[in-house]
Steps between C-alpha positions, in 0.01 A plus 500: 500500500650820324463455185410216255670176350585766152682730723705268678597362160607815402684614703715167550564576119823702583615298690588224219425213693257368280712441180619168542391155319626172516703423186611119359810485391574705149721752317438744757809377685850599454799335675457759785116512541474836686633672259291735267519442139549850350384415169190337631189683354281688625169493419183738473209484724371789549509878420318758584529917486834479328640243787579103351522247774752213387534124667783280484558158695845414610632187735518535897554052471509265294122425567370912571533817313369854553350756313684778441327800454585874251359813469584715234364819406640839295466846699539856377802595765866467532603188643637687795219656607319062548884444665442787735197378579574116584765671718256688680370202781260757636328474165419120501153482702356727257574272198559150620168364559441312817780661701463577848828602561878593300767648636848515433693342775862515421689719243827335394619779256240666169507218299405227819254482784236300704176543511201305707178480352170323681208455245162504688338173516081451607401278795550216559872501340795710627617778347861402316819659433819510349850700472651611184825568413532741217756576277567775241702331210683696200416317185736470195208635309497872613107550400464218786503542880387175667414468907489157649318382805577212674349336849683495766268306787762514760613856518244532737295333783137362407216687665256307704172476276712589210585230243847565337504407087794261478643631135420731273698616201491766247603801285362825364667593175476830372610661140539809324286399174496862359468855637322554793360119453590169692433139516476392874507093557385349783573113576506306803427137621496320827582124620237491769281236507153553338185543716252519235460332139629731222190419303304737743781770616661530127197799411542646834883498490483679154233767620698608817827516283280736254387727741859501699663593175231742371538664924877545453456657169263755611727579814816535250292740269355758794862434689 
C-alpha cells in the first residue's frame, strides 16, 4: 500500500465526489432543479492565512443536492497578472494539488481552450480525470474578468486504468478592487456521485482547497 487511508482521502478531495447528501424534499427546489440559485448564500467554514473557504448546497434532484464549494482571497497584484497565470496550463501541477498531469489540448481562439487534467490517485483506486473547457468572458463590470470551466467527458477517449469524472463545473472570478490589488474567486461543484460521507471528507476538502489557493497565490506573486 502507498500511502495511508488520510492520503487517499485527500487527495480524492479535488475531485468533488464526496459532496453529495441525500436531501427530503424542501425549499431547496426550484421549478427547474439543476439550476443554481444565485442568491443562495454562502456560508463560512473556514479561513485561514487570508484565504475564506465558503459552502453552499444547491439541487442535482428532487431528493440530492451538492455542495458547492468558494474560495476567496485578496492579493497584492493586478488582476492580469492571476489571468495570465490561469492561462498559463504549464503552471497548473505546481499549484493544483494532487495533479499528475494538465495540459492544454485544444486552443479554439484566446479567450477558449481544452485542457486534460489526471489527478493522481493511491492504490488500490485509479487515477481519474477530466477535460475542461475554458472560457474568457468580458463582464459588464470592467474591474471583473471571469473564466469558466466546464467538463466535457467526451471530447476525449477514457484511458484504460483511468477513471473519467462525469461533470464538473465552475468559475474563477477575478476583480480590480484597488491599485495593484485583486479579489480572485474560485467556485466549482460536481454531480458525481459521492464515495465517502461528507461528515469525514468536509475538513479534508477545506484543507486541500486552502493549500491549492494559498499554492496559486504564491506562484502569481514570484510569476
Amino acid at each position: 500500500m502507498k500511502t495511508k487511508t488520510t492520503t487517499l482521502l485527500v487527495l480524492l478531495v479535488f475531485l468533488l465526489n464526496t459532496g453529495f447528501k441525500k436531501e427530503s424534499r424542501n425549499n431547496l427546489f426550484s421549478n427547474d432543479p439543476s439550476t443554481i440559485d444565485v442568491n443562495a448564500k454562502f456560508n463560512l467554514v473556514r479561513s485561514d492565512d487570508n484565504i475564506s473557504i465558503y459552502t453552499r448546497w444547491i439541487p442535482v434532484t428532487e431528493t440530492r443536492s451538492t455542495r458547492q464549494l468558494k474560495a476567496e482571497f485578496v492579493i497584492d497584484c493586478p488582476a492580469e497578472k492571476v489571468v495570465s497565470v490561469l492561462r498559463d496550463e504549464k503552471s497548473y501541477t505546481k499549484w493544483m494539488k494532487a495533479t499528475k498531469t494538465y495540459y492544454r489540448l485544444k486552443t479554439i481562439n484566446e479567450n477558449q481552450w481544452y485542457s486534460y487534467v489526471q489527478f493522481s490517485i493511491p492504490w488500490p483506486l485509479n487515477n481519474q480525470d477530466c477535460i475542461l473547457k475554458y472560457e474568457v468572458h468580458e463582464c459588464t463590470d470592467p474591474s471583473k474578468t471571469e473564466i469558466t470551466l466546464a467538463g466535457e467527458p467526451d471530447f476525449l477517449q477514457t484511458y484504460e486504468g483511468v477513471e473519467r469524472i462525469s461533470h464538473m463545473e465552475g468559475s474563477w472570478v477575478i476583480t480590480k478592487i484597488g491599485a495593484g490589488k485583486s479579489r480572485v474567486e474560485y467556485l466549482v461543484y460536481s454531480k458525481q456521485a459521492p464515495k465517502f460521507p461528507t461528515w469525514i471528507t468536509d475538513p479534508l476538502i477545506q484543507k486541500n482547497l486552502l493549500k491549492t489557493m494559498n499554492a496559486l497565490r504564491d506562484i502569481v506573486k514570484n510569476s
